[in-house]
N, C-alpha and C positions, 0 to 999 in steps of 0.2 A: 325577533328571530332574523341572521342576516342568514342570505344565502351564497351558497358556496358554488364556485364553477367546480364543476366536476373534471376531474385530469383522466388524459388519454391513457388506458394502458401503454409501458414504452413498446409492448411487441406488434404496435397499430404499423402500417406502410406510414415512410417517411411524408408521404399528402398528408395524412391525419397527423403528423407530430409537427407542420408547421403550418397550422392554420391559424397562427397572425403572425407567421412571420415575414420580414420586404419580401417585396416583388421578387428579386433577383432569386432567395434562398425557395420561395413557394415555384415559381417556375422550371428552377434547377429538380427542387423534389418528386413532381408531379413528371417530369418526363426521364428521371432515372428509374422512376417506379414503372412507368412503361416501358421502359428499356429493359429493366429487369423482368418483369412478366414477362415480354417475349423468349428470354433465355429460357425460363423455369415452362415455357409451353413446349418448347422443344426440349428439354432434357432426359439424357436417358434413352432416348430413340435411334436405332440403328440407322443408317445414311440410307437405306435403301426406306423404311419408315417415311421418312424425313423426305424424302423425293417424291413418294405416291401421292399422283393427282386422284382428288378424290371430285374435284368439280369440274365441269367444261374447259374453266379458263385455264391458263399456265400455272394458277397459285397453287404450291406447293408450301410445306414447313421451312424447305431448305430454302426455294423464293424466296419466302419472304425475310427470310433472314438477309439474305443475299442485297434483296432490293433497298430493306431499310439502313444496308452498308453504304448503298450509295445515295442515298436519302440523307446521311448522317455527313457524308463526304461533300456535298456539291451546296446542301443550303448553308452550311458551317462556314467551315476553311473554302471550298468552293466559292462563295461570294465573300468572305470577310476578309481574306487573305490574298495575297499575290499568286498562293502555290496553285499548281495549273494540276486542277479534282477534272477530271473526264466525268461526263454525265450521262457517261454509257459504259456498258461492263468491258471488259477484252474481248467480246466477243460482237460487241457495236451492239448491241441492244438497249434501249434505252427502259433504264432502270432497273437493270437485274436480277429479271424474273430468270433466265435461263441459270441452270443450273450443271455446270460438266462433267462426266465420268468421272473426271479426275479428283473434284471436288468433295471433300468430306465435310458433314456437318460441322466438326468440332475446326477443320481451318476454316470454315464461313463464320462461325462462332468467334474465332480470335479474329478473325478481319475488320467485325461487327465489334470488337470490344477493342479494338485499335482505331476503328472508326470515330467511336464514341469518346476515351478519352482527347483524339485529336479537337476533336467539336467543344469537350470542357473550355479544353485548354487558349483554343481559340477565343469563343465566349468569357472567358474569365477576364482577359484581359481588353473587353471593349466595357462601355457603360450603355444599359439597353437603348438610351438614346440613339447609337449609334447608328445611321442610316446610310446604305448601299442604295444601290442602283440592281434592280432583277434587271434580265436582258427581256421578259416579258410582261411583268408585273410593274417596271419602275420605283421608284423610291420606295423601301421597307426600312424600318428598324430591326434591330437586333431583337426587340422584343417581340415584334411580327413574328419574325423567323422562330425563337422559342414555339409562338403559341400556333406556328405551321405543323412544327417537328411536332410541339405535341399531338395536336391531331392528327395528324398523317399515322406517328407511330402507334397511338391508341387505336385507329380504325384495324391496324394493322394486327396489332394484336388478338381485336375482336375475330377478326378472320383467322389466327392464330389459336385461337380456343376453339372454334368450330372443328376447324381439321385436323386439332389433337383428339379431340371427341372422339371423329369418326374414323382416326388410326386405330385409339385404345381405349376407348372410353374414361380415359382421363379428363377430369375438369377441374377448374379451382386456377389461383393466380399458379402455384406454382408446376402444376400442370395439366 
């Protein structure tokens, strides 16, 4: 009797549909699927939801949306490019936890999802070999910086499912 590997349902998150695939396509899957759980933890939530501090610190839903825009801006295109990514919001804060009046969820959303294609785009066209200089870290590769962004944004999300919790008691990747 031989035995058979058993196949993924295709409705599994793209991590589980390329676990043997290169480096570059499992790196790429694993922090869109982060990327995308952050959206589906906020979705649906009216901006004022979306801004309620519910812990000590500044984190908020709309925060962390906010911050992981510049998170997406400044290790990307901020270090692999020439283009001059500020690594502080308009308001000089470093990281973009603040969040302004003016500010609605869904344009921090497209900010966050213009952020993110620019960081593709960027990425696509280096090979992960490829190694920068941090102005505090020193020498990084492209792959460094992948497996930064993905932990930075997974922690982020975790924080993300807590505080959707405690808006609505919504749980689960997609909210």
């Amino acid at each position: 009797m031989t035995e058979s590997t058993p196949t993924a349902p295709a409705d599994l998150p793209a991590p589980m549909l390329v676990r043997t695939g290169g480096e570059r396509e499992v790196l790429e899957a694993f922090l869109d699927f982060h990327r995308s759980t952050l959206r589906g933890k906020v979705q649906g939530l009216a901006d004022d939801a979306a801004r309620r501090r519910l812990v000590p610190s500044e984190t908020t839903l709309a925060g962390l949306v906010k911050h992981l825009t510049v998170v997406e801006g400044s290790w990307f295109p901020g270090l692999l490019t020439d283009a001059d990514v500020p690594a502080k919001d308009a308001d000089g804060h470093d990281g973009g936890w603040q969040v302004g009046p003016e500010e609605s969820l869904d344009g921090l959303l497209a900010a966050y999802d213009a952020a993110c294609a620019r960081s593709r785009a960027v990425a696509a066209a280096l090979p992960l070999d490829h190694v920068v200089t941090h102005p505090q870290v020193g020498e990084i590769s492209l792959r460094w910086i992948y497996v930064h962004v993905i932990e930075e944004t997974a922690r982020h999300v975790g924080h993300a499912d807590i505080l959707r919790e405690q808006t609505d008691g919504a749980t689960g990747v997609t909210a």
